[in-house]
C-alpha positions as CSV (number, residue, x, y, z in Angstrom):
1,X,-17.5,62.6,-47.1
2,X,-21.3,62.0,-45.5
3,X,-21.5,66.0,-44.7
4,X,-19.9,66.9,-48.7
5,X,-22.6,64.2,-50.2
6,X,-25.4,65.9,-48.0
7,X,-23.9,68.9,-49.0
8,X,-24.6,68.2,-52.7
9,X,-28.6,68.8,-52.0
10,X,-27.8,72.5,-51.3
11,X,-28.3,74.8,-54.4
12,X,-25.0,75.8,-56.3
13,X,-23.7,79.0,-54.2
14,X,-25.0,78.6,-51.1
15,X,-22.4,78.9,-48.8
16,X,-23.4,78.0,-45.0
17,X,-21.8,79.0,-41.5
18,X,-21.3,76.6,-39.2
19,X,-19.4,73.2,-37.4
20,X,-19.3,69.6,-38.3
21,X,-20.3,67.2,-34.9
22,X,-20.1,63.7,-34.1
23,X,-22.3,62.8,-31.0
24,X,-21.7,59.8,-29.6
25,X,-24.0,58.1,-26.8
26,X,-25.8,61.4,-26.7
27,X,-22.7,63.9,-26.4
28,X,-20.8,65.9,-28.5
29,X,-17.6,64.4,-28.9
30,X,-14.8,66.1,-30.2
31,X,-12.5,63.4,-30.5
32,X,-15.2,61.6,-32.7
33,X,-14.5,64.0,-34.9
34,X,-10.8,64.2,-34.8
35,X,-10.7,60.5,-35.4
36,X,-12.6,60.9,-38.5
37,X,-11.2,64.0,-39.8
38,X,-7.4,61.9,-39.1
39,X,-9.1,58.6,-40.9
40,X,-8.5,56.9,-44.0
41,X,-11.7,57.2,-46.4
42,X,-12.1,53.4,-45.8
43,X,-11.8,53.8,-41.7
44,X,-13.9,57.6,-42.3
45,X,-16.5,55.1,-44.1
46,X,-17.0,53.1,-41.2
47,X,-16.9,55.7,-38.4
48,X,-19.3,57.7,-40.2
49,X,-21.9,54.5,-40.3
50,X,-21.6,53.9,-35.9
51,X,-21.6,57.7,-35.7
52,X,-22.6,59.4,-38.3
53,X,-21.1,63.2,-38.3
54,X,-23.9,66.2,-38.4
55,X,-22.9,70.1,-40.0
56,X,-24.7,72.6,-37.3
57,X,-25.1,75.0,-39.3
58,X,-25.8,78.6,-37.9
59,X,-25.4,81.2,-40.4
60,X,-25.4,81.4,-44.3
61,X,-22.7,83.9,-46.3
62,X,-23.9,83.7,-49.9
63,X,-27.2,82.3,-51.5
64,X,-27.6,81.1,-55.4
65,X,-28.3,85.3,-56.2
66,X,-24.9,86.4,-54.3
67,X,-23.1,87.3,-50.8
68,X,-26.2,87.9,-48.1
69,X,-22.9,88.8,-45.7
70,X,-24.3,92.5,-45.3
71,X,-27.8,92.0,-44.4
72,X,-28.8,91.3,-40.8
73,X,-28.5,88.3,-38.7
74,X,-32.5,88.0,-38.5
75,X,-32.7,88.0,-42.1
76,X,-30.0,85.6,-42.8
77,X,-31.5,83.4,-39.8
78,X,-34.7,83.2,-41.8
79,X,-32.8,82.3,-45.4
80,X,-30.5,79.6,-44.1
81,X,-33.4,77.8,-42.1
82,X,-35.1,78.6,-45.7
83,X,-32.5,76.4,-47.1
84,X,-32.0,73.9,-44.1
85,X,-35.8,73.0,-44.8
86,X,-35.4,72.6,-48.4
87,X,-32.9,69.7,-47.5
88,X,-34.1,65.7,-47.8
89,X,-35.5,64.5,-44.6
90,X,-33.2,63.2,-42.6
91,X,-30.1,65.5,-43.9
92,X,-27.4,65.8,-41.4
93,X,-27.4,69.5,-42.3
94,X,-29.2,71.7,-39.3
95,X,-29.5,74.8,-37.9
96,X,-28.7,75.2,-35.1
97,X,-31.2,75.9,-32.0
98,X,-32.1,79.6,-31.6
99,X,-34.3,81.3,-29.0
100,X,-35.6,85.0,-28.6
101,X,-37.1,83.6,-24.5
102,X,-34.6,84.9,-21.8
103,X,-36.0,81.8,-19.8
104,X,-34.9,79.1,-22.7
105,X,-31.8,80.9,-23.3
106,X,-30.8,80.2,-19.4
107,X,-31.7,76.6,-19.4
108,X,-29.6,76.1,-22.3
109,X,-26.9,77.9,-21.1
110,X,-27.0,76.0,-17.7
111,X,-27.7,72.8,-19.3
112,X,-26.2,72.1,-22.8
113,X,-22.9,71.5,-21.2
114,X,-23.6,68.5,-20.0
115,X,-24.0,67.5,-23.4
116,X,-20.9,68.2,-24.9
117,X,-21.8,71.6,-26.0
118,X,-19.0,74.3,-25.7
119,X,-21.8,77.2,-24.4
120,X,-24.2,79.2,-25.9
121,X,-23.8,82.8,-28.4
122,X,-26.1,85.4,-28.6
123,X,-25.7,87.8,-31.5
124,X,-27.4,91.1,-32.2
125,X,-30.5,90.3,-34.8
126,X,-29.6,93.7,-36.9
127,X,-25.8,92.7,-36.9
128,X,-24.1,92.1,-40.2
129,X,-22.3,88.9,-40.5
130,X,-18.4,89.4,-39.6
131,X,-15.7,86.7,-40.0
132,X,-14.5,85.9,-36.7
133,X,-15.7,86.7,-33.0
134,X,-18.0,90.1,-32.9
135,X,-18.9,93.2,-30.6
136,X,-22.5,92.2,-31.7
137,X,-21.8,88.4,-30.0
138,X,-22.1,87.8,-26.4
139,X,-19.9,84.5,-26.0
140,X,-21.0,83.0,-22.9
141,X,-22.1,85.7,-21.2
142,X,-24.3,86.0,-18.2
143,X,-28.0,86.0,-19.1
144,X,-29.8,88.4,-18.3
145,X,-33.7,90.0,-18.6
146,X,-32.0,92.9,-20.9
């Protein structure tokens, strides 16, 4: 219910991309999440206020002027963070962490797991968006200088 109320700030028709998180003690925890998602709205209520849940977002399919699905990833990227900063402070809407540094991308990809993070995507900036996994995703892949 916290991720729908903070979902309320977003213009009518935006439609965003992403995963619903609960971190607890600094990780990731996916049975946080399952324990609210299985929860009465009275136990939700008070799971959500020791660990509230965050929405990590990472794409967006449709803005308030219609479906942006066709355009490319770069300039989708740049309209969802466009509507990620329009958001009240603190919102537990956020986009995700994105790098175009080979050198970031490793460290992340060595060291995000340790936080409860499943691993790391890279996806083509000129791809379109496509439901599902995509030949323009790398899915933990091996990085490399490329």
């Amino acid at each position: 219910m916290d991720l729908a109320v903070a979902g309320m700030a977003l213009p009518p028709g935006v439609v965003l991309d992403g995963e619903a998180v609960v971190v607890v003690d600094g990780r990731v925890s996916f049975e946080a999440a399952q324990a609210r998602a299985a929860s009465s709205p009275a136990r939700s209520r008070e799971l959500a206020a020791r660990h509230p849940a965050l929405l990590i977002v990472w794409d967006v399919l449709s803005l308030p002027t219609g479906d942006v699905r066709g355009r490319p990833y770069e300039e989708r990227r740049a309209l969802m963070l466009d509507m990620v900063a329009g958001l009240p402070e603190g919102s537990p809407i956020q986009a995700v962490s994105a790098t175009e540094d080979v050198e970031v991308a490793r460290v992340w990809y060595e060291t995000l797991t340790g936080s409860g993070v499943e691993g790391v995507v890279a996806k083509s900036g000129r791809s379109p968006y496509r439901a599902g996994r995509s030949s323009s995703w790398c899915v933990d892949c091996t990085i490399s200088a490329k």
